[in-house]
Backbone as CSV, one residue per row, in Angstrom:
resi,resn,N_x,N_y,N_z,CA_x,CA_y,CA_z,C_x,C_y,C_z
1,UNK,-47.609,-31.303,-49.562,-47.943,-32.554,-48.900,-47.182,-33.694,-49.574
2,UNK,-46.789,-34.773,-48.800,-45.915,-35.364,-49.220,-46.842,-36.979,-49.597
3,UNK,-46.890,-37.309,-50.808,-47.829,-38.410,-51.730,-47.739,-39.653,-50.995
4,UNK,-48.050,-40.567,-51.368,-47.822,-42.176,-51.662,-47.028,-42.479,-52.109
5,UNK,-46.881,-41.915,-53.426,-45.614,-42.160,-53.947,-44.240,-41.812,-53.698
6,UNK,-43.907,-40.738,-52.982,-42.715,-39.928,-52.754,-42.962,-41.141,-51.092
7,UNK,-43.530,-41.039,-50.160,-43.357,-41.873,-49.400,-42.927,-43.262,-49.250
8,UNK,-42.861,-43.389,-50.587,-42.746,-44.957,-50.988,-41.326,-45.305,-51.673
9,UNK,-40.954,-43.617,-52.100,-40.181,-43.909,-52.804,-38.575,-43.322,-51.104
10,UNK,-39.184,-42.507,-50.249,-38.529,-41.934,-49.080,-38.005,-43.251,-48.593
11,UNK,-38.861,-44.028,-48.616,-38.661,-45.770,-47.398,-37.816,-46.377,-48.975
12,UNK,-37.746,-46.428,-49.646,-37.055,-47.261,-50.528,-35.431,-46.342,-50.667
13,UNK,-35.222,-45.106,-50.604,-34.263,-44.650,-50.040,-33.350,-45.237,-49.109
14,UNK,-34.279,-45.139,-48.259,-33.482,-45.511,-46.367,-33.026,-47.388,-46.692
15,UNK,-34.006,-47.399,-47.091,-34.333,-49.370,-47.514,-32.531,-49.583,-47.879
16,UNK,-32.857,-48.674,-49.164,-31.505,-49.219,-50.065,-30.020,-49.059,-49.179
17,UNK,-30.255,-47.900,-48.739,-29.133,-47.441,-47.972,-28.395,-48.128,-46.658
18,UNK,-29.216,-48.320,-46.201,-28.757,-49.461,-44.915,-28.800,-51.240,-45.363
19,UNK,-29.407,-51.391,-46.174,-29.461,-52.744,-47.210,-27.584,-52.774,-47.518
20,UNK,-27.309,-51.949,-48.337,-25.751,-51.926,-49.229,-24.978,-51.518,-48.338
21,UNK,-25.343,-50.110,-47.770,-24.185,-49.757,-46.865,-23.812,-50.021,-45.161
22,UNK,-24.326,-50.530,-44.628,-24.210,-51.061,-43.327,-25.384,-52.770,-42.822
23,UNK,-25.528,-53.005,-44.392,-25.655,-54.630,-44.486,-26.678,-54.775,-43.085
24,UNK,-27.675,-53.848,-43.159,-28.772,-53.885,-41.580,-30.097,-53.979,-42.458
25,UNK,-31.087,-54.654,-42.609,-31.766,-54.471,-43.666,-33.047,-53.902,-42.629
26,UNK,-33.907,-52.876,-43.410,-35.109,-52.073,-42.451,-36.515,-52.847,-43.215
27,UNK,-37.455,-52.763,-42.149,-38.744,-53.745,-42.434,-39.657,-52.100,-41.663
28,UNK,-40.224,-52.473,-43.117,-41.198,-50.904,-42.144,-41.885,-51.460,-40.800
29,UNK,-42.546,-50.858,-39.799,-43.265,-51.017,-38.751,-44.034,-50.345,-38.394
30,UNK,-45.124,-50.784,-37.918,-46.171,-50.113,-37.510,-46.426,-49.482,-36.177
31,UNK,-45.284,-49.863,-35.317,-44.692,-49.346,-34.213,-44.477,-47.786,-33.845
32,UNK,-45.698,-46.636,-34.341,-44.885,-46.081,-34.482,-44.905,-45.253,-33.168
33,UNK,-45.436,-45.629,-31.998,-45.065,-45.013,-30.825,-43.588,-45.022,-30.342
34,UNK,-42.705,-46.053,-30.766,-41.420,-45.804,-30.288,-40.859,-44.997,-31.092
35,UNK,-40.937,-43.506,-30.689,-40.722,-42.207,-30.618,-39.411,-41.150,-30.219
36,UNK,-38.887,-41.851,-28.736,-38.017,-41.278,-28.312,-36.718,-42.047,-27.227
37,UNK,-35.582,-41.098,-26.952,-34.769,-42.081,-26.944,-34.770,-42.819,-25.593
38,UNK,-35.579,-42.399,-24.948,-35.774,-43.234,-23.540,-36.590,-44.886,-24.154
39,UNK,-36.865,-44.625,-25.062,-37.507,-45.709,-25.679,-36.733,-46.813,-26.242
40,UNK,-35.611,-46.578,-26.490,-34.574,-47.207,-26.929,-33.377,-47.221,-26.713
41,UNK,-33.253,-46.962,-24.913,-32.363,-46.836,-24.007,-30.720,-45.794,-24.860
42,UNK,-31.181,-45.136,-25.081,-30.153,-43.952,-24.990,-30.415,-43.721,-26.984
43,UNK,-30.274,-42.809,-27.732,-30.198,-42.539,-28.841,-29.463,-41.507,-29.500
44,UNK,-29.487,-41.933,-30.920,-28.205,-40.940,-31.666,-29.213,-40.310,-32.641
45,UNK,-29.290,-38.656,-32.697,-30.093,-38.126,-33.892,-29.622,-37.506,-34.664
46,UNK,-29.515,-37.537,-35.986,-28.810,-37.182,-37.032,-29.552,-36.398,-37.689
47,UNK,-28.968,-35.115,-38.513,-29.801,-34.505,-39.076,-28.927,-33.709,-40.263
48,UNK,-29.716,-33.574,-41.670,-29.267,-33.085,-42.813,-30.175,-31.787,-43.031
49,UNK,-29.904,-30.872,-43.429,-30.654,-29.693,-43.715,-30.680,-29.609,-44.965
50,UNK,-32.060,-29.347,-45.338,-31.989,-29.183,-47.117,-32.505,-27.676,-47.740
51,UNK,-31.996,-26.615,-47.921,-32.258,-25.657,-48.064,-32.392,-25.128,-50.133
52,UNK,-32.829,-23.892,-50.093,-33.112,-23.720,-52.144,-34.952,-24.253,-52.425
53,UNK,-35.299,-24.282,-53.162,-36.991,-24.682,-53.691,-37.248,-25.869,-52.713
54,UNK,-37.045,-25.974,-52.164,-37.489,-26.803,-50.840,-36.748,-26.902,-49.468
55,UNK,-37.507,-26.472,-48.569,-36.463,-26.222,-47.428,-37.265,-27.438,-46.638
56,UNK,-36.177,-27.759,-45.396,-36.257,-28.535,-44.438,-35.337,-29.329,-44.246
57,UNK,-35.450,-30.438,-43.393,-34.480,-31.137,-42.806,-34.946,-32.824,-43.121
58,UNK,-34.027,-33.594,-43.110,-33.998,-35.125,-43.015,-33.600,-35.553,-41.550
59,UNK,-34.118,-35.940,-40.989,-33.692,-36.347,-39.044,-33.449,-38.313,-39.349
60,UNK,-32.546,-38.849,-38.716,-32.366,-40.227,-38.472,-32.555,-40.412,-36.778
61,UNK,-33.008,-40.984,-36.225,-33.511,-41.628,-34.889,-33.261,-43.222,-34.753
62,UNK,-32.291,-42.991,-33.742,-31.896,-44.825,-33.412,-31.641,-44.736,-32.212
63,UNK,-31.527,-45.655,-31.519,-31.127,-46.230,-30.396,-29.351,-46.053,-30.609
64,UNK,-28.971,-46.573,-29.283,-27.476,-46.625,-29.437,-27.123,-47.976,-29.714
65,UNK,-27.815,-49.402,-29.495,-27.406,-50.142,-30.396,-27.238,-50.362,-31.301
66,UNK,-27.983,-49.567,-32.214,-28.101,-49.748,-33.847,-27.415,-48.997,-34.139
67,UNK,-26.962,-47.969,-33.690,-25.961,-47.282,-34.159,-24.565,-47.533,-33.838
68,UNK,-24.154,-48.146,-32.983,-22.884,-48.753,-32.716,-23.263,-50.157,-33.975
69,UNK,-24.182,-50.588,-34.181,-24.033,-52.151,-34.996,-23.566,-51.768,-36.445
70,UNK,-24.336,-50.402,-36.596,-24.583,-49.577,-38.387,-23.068,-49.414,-38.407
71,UNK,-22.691,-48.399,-37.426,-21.348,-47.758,-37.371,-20.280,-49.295,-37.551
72,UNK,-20.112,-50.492,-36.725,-18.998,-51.638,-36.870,-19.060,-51.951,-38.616
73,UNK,-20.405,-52.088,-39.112,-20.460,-52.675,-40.159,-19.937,-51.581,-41.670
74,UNK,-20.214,-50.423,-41.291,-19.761,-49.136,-42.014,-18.949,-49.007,-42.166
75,UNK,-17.780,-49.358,-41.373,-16.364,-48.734,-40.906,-15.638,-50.488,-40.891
76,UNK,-16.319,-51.525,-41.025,-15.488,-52.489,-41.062,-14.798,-52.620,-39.677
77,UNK,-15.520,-52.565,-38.260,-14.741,-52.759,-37.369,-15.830,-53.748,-36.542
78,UNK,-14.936,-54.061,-35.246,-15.835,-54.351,-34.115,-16.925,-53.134,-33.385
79,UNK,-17.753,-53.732,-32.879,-18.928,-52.728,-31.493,-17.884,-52.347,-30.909
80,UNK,-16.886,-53.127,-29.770,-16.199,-53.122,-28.661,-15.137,-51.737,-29.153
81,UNK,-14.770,-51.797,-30.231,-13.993,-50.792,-30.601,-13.758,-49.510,-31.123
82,UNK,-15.195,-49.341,-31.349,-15.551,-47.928,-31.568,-15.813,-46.712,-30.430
83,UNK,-15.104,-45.599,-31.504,-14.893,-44.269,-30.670,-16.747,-43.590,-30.640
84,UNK,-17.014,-42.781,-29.418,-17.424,-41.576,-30.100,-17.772,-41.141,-31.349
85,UNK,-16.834,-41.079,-31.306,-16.323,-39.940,-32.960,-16.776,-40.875,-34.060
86,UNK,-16.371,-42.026,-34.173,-16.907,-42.988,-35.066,-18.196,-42.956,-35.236
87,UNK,-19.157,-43.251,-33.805,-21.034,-43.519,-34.294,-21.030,-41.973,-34.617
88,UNK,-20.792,-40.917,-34.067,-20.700,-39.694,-34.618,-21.026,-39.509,-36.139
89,UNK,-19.911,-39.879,-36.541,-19.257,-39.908,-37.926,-19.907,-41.001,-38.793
90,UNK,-20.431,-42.016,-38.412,-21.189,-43.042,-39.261,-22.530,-41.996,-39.081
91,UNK,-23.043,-42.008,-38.045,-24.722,-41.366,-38.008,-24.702,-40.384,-38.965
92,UNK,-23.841,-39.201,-38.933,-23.774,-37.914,-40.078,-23.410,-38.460,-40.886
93,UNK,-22.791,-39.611,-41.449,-22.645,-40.232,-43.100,-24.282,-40.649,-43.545
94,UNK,-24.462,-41.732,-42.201,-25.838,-42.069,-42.990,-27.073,-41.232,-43.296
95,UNK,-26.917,-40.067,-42.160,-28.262,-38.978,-42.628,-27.961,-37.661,-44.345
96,UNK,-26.465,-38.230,-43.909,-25.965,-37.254,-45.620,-26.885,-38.036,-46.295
97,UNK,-26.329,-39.585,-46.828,-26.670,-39.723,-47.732,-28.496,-40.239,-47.637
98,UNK,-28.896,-40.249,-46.586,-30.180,-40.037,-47.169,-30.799,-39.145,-47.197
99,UNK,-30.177,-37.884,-46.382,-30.668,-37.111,-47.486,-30.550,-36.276,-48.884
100,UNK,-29.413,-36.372,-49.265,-29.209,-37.156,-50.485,-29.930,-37.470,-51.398
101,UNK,-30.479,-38.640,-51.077,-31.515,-39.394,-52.045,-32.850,-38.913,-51.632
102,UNK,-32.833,-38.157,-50.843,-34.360,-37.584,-50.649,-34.348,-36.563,-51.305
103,UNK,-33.621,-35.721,-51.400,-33.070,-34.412,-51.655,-33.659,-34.497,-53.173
104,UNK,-33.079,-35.624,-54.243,-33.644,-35.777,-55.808,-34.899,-35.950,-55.283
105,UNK,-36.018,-36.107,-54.785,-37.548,-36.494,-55.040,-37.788,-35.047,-55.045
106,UNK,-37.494,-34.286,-54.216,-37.757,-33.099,-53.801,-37.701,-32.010,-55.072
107,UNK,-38.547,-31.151,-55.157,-38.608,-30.008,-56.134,-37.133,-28.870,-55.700
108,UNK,-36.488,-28.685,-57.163,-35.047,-28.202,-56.925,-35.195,-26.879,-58.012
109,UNK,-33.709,-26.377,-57.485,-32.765,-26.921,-57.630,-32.299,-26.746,-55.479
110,UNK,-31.810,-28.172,-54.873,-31.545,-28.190,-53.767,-30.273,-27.820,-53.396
111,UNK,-29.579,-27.881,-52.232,-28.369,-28.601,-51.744,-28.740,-29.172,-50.188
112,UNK,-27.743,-29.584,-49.934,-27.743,-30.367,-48.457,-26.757,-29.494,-47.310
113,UNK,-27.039,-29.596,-46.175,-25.954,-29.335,-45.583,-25.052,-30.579,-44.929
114,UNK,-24.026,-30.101,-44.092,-23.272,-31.309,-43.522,-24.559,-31.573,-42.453
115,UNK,-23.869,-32.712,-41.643,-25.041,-33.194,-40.664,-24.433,-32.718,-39.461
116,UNK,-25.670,-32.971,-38.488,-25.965,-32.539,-37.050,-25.969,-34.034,-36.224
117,UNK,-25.730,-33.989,-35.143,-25.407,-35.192,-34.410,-25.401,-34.644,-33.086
118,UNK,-26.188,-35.555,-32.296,-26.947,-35.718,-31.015,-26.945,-36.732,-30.254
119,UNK,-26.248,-37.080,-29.723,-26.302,-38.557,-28.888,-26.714,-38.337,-27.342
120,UNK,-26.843,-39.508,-26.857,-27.267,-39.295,-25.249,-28.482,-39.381,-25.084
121,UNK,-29.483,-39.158,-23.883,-30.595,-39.994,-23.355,-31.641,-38.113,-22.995
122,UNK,-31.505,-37.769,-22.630,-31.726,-36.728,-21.706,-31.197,-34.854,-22.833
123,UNK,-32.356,-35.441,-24.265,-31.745,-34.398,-25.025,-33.290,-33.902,-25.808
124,UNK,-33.444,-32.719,-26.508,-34.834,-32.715,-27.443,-33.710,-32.191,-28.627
125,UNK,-34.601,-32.448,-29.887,-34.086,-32.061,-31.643,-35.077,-31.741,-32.013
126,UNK,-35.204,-30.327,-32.346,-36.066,-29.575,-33.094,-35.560,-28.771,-34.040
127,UNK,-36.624,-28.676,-34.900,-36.258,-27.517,-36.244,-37.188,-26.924,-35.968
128,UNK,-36.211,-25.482,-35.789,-37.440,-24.141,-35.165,-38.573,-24.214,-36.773
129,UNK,-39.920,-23.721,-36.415,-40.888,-23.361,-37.632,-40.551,-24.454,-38.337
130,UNK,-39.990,-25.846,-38.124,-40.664,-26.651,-38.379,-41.642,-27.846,-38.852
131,UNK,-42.390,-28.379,-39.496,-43.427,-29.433,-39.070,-43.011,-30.653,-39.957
132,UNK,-43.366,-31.954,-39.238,-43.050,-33.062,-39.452,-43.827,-33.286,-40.867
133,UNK,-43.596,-33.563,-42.154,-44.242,-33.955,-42.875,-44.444,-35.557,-43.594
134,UNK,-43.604,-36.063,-43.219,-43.557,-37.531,-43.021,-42.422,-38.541,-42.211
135,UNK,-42.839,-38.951,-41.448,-42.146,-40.628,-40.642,-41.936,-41.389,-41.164
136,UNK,-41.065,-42.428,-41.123,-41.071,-43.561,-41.446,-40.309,-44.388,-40.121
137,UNK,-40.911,-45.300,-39.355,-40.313,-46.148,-38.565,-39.973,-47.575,-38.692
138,UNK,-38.866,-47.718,-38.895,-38.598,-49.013,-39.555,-37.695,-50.171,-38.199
139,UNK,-38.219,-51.234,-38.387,-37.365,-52.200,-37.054,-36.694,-52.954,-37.688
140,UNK,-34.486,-53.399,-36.800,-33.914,-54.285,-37.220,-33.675,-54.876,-36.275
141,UNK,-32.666,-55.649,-36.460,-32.505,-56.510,-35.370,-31.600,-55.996,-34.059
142,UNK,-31.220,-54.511,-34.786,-30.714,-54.181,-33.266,-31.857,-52.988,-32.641
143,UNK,-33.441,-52.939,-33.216,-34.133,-51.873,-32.529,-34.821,-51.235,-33.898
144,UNK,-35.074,-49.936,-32.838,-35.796,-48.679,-34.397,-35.074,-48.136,-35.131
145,UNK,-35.469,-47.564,-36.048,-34.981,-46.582,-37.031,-35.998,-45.535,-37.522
146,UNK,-35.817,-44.630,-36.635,-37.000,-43.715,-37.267,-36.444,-42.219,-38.314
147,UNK,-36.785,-42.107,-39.600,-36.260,-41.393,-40.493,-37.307,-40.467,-40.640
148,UNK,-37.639,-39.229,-40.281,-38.072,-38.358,-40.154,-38.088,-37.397,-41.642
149,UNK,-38.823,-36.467,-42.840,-38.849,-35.441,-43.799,-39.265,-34.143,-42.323
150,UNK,-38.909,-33.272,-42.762,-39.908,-31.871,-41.777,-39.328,-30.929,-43.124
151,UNK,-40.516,-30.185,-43.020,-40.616,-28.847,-44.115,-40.492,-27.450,-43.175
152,UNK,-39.599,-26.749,-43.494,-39.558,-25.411,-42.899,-40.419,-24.841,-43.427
153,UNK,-41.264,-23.807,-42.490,-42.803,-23.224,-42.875,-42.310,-22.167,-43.028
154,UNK,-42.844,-21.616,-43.851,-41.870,-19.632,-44.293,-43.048,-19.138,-43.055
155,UNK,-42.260,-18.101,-42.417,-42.949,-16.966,-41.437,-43.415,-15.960,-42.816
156,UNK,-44.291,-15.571,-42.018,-45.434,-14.199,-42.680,-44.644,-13.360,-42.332
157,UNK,-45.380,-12.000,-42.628,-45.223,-11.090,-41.567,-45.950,-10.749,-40.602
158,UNK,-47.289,-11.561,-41.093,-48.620,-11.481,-39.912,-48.220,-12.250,-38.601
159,UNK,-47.184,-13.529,-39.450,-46.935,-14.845,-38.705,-45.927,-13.899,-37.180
160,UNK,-46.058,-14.582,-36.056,-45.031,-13.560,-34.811,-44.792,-15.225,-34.580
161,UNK,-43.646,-15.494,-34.349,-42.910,-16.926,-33.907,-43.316,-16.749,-32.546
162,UNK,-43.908,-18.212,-31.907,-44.428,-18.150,-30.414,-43.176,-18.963,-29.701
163,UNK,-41.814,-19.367,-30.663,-40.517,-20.071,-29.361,-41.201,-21.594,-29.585
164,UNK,-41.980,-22.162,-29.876,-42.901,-23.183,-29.995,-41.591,-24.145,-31.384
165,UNK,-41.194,-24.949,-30.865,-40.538,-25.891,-32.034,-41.224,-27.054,-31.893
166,UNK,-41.215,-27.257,-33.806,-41.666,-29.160,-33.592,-40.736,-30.123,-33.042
167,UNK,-41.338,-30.500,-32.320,-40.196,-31.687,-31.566,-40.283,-33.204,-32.565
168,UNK,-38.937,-33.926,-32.527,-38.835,-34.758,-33.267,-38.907,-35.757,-32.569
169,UNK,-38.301,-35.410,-30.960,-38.029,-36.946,-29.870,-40.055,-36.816,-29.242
């Protein structure tokens, strides 16, 4: 189960990270029904896998404004001028490195994988087996930011997988 403290210290992660590196600063929110990307007219989901004495994944959830705003300020460019490939490539930078810094709270020895990237309106992101163990939804000025922990649950052998994934959108 994931503390007070490790939660505190998860949001001071994300905090720092978009604070220094894409100069967007996050204000936690209590918002936390905005959930999915119809909610924030189209969205980009990013995802780090953390596998070794702690398994699971780090998920990032934004809208496509904030991620075109994260991505100009990341990359030192304009909105108007970014590729694809760019919010692509900014979204999987920013879910590396937080998870990353999540990755040290976590009981090790860890590693990370590269990231996963999801854009578009009309999509689901799940980690089969699964479960969300802490949220954090944070609002800037271009929308949400929802930074997702999920813990992969070890199967039994009693355990029979029912196809059933936790959904993240």
């Amino acid at each position: 189960m994931i503390t007070k403290t490790i939660s505190d210290e998860i949001d001071a992660v994300s905090e720092g990270i978009w604070s220094s590196m894409v100069n967007i600063p996050l204000v936690s929110s209590a918002n936390s029904a905005c959930t999915s990307p119809s909610q924030m007219g189209g969205a980009v989901t990013s995802s780090v896998q953390i596998v070794g004495a702690w398994q699971g994944a780090v998920c990032l959830e934004m809208g496509a404004t904030l991620a075109h705003n994260a991505t100009a300020s990341l990359i030192c460019a304009e909105p108007a001028e970014l590729t694809h490939d760019d919010v692509r490539d900014a979204a999987g930078e920013l879910a590396n490195m937080t998870a990353g810094g999540i990755k040290e709270l976590l009981p090790g020895p860890c590693q990370i994988s590269l990231p996963t990237v999801v854009m578009g309106t009309e999509f689901e992101f799940s980690v089969p087996h699964g479960m969300v163990v802490y949220r954090s939804v944070f609002d800037t000025c271009f929308g949400h930011l929802l930074v997702t922990l999920i813990r992969g649950e070890e199967l039994s052998s009693n355990t029979r997988p029912s196809g059933d994934m936790t959904s993240l959108l």
